[in-house]
Structures are given as C-alpha cells and as structure tokens.
C-alpha positions in Angstrom: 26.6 8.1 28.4 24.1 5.6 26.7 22.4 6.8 23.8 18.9 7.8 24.0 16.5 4.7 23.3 14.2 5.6 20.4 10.6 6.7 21.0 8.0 4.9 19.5 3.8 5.5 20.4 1.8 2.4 19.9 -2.1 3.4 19.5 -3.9 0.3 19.5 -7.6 -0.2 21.3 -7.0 -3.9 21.4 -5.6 -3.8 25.1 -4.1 -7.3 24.5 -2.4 -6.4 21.3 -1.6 -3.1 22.3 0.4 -4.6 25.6 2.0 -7.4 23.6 3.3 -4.9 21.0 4.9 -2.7 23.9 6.3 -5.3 25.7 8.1 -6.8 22.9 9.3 -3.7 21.5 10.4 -2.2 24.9 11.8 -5.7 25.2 14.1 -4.8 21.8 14.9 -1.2 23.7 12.6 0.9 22.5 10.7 3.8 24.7 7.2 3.3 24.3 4.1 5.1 25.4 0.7 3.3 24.6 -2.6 5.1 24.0 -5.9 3.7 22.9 -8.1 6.0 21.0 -7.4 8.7 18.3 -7.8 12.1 20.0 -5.4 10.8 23.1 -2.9 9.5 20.3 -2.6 12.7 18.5 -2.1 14.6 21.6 0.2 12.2 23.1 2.1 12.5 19.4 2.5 16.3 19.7 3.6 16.7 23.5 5.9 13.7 23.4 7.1 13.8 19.6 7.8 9.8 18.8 10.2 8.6 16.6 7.8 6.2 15.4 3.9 5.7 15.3 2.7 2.2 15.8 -0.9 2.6 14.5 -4.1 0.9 14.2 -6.5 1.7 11.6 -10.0 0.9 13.9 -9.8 3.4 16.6 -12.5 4.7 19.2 -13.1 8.6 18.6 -11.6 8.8 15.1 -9.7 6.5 12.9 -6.4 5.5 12.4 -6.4 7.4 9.5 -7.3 10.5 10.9 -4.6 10.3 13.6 -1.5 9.7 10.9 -3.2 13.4 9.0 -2.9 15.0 12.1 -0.2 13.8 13.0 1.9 14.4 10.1 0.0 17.5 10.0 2.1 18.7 12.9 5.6 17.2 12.6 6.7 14.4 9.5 6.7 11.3 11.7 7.6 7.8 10.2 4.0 6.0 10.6 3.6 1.9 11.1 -0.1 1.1 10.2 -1.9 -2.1 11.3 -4.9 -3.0 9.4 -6.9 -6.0 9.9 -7.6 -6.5 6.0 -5.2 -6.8 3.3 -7.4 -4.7 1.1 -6.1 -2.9 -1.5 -8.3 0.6 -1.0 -7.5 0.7 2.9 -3.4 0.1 2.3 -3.5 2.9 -0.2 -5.7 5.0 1.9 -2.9 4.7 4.7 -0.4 5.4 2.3 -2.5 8.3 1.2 -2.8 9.8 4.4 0.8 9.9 5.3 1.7 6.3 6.5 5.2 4.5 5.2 4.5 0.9 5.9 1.5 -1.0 6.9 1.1 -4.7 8.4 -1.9 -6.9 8.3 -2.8 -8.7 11.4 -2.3 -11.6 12.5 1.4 -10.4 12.0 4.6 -11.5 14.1 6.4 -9.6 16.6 9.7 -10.4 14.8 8.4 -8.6 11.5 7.1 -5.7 13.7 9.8 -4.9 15.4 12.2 -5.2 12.0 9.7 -2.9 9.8 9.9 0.0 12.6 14.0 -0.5 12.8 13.9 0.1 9.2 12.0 3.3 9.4 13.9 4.7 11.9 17.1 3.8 9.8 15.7 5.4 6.9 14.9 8.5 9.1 18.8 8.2 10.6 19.9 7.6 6.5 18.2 10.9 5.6 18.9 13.1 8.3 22.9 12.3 7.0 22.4 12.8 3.4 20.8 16.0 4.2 23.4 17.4 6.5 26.2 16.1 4.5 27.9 18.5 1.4 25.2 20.2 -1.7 23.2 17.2 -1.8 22.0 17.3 -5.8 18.9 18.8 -6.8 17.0 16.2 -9.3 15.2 17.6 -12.0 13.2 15.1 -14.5 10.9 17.0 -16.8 8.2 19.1 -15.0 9.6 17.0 -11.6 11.4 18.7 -9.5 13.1 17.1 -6.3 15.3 18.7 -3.4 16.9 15.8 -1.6 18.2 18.6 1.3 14.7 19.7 2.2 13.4 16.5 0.7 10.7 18.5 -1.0 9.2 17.7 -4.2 7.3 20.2 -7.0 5.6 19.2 -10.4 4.4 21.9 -12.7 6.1 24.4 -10.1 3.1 22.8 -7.3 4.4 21.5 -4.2 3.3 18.1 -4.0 3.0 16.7 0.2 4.8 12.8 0.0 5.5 10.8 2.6 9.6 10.2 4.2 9.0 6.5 1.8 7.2 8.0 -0.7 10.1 10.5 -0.9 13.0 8.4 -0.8 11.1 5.9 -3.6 10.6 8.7 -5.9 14.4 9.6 -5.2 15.8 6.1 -5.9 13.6 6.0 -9.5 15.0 9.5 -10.4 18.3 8.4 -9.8 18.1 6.8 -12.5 14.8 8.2 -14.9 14.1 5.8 -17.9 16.0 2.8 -15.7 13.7 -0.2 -14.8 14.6 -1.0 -11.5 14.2 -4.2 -9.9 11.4 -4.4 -6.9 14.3 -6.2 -5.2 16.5 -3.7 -5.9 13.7 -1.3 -4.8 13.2 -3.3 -1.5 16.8 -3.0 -0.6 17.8 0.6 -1.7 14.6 2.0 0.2 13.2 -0.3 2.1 16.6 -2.1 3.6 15.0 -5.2 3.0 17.5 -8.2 3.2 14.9 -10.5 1.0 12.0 -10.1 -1.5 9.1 -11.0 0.9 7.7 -7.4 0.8 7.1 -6.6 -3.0 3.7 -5.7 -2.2 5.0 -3.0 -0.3 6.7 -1.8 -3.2 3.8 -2.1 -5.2 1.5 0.1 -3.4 3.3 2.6 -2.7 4.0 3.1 -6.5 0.2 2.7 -6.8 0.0 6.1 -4.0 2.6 8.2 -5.9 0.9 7.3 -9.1 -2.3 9.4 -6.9 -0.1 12.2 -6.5 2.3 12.7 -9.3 -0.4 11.3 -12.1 -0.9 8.1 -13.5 1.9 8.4 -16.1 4.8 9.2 -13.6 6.2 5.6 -12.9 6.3 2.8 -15.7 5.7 -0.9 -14.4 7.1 -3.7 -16.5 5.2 -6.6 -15.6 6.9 -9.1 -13.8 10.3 -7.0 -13.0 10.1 -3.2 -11.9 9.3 0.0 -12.3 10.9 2.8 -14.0 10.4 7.1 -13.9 9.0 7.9 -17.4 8.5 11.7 -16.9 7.5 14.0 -20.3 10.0 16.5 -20.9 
C-alpha cells in the first residue's frame, strides 16, 4: 500500500501564484487544497487538518497573520509564511504569531518546495524523539523544557513557542553556555545542507528573545549564539 502523500493548504489570493505553488508542489507529491482568503483558510485548516500551511501574509477578510493564530490556536501546525517585504517587524511578527519559516517573494519553487520538506521532516524527527524511550527533561536555571510534550515553562509559566522555536531552544540547551555555530544551527534544526539561510536563524533568536526575555540567548557577533540562563 503507498504511503499517504502529505497534506499541505496553500492560502494565497494571488490566483496565479496560488496555482503555480499547487501545481508544483502536487507536482513533488504533495496533497494540496488551495484557498484564497483568511476565514475559508482557517476553516479549510480545521476540517481538513494539513500537514503544512503554505501562507500569505496579505489576505482578503483577515491577514495572514490572523489565520496562523487561529490556526495554531486549534491544532500545532508547521506554518510556511510568504511575505512580500523582507522587513524585519513583519518576519518577527510571523514568527510571533506561530509561523516556523517565512519566504520573501519573488522566491523559487525549488526553495519552496525544500523549506516545506524540511518542516515536515522536523515534524516526522519529533514525533520519533517523543515516542522513543524517557526522552530527558532539560532544566537550565528558571528554564524548564520537556522534550516528550515539547512544552516549555520559565519562572514555573508556561511559555506557547512554536515546533522551530522549540526545537532551537532545545539544540541551545543541549549545550547551555556553548556558542553554537549558525551553521551548525542551520543543520541541527533547520536540516539545512548550506549556510544560505542564516537570517533565518537570526530571527528566530530575535522571537524567542520576545518570549523568554532579552537575556536568554547570547549572540557573539559574527559566529553564534549561545543559552546564558541565570541560575
């Protein structure tokens, strides 16, 4: 019996885009459903439960934005944004609202499809460590970090990160105090081959420095970061 092809939703108005996106990606395999506008998206999301979110930011009835909150609001979901501006407020918004990875347009289909294999990997990588044997709680200071119900506390508060924010945080308390590479960071997280997506790395430092505090991850300039938490 064939395995089930993944599910990804692609939810862009741009009818051109939006068909050239699903063509190529059910070219690759993929099972995709298209929608246009963000109350149909989040609906479409909840009765059909993707594997993957293909998202624009500029939607018709509400934002891009809006439709990752509910959507993660309902069901953890890895979420693709496309933005049309590499601007640092909206990619940390994105991140902010529950996205993992984000693309700015003009963008190639080859990139596309690669960035939403390497979610779903990362979602296929976590379900194993989770169902395999006492997965190790991480502790580091007030930071508290269950990798089996990849939930995360500070100060005894639950704190709501994203599947990449999650599995970042994990790689830098692997090793607290380390510096890490964002190479390294890229390939341990992200499963990227090459270093062409260090801004990735950076913002999503940038949106678990929102949520833990400013203090949490240490950048030295021009080589990594590293988890400096206060005992």
């Amino acid at each position: 019996m064939a395995l089930e092809a993944a599910r990804v939703l692609v939810v862009e108005d741009e009818r051109i885009i939006n068909q050239s996106v699903t063509d190529r990606l059910r070219a690759e395999g993929f099972d995709v459903r298209q929608e246009y506008d963000g109350p149909t998206a989040v609906a479409t999301a909840a009765a059909w439960t993707p594997d993957v979110v293909v998202l624009d930011v500029m939607l018709p009835g509400f934002d891009g934005h809006e439709v990752c909150r509910r959507v993660q609001a309902e069901r953890p979901v890895p979420v693709l944004m496309l933005t049309a501006r590499d601007d640092e407020t909206d990619v940390l918004v994105g991140l902010g609202v529950g996205a993992d990875d984000y693309l700015t347009k003009p963008f190639s289909m080859r990139e596309l499809v690669a960035r939403v294999r390497v979610l779903l990997r990362r979602v296929e990588r976590a379900a194993t460590l989770a169902a395999a044997s006492g997965p190790t709680d991480l502790s580091v200071g007030p930071l508290h970090i269950d990798p089996a119900r990849r939930q995360v506390s500070l100060d005894g508060e639950p704190v709501h990160l994203t599947p990449t924010e999650f599995d970042l945080l994990a790689c830098l308390a692997a090793e607290p105090g380390t510096v890490l590479t964002r190479e390294r960071l890229l390939a341990d997280v992200w499963d990227w081959p090459d270093a062409a997506g260090t801004r990735t790395v950076d913002s999503h430092v940038r949106s678990l420095r929102g949520k833990l505090g400013p203090e949490v991850v240490r950048t030295v300039h021009g080589v990594g970061y590293a988890l400096e938490v206060a005992t």
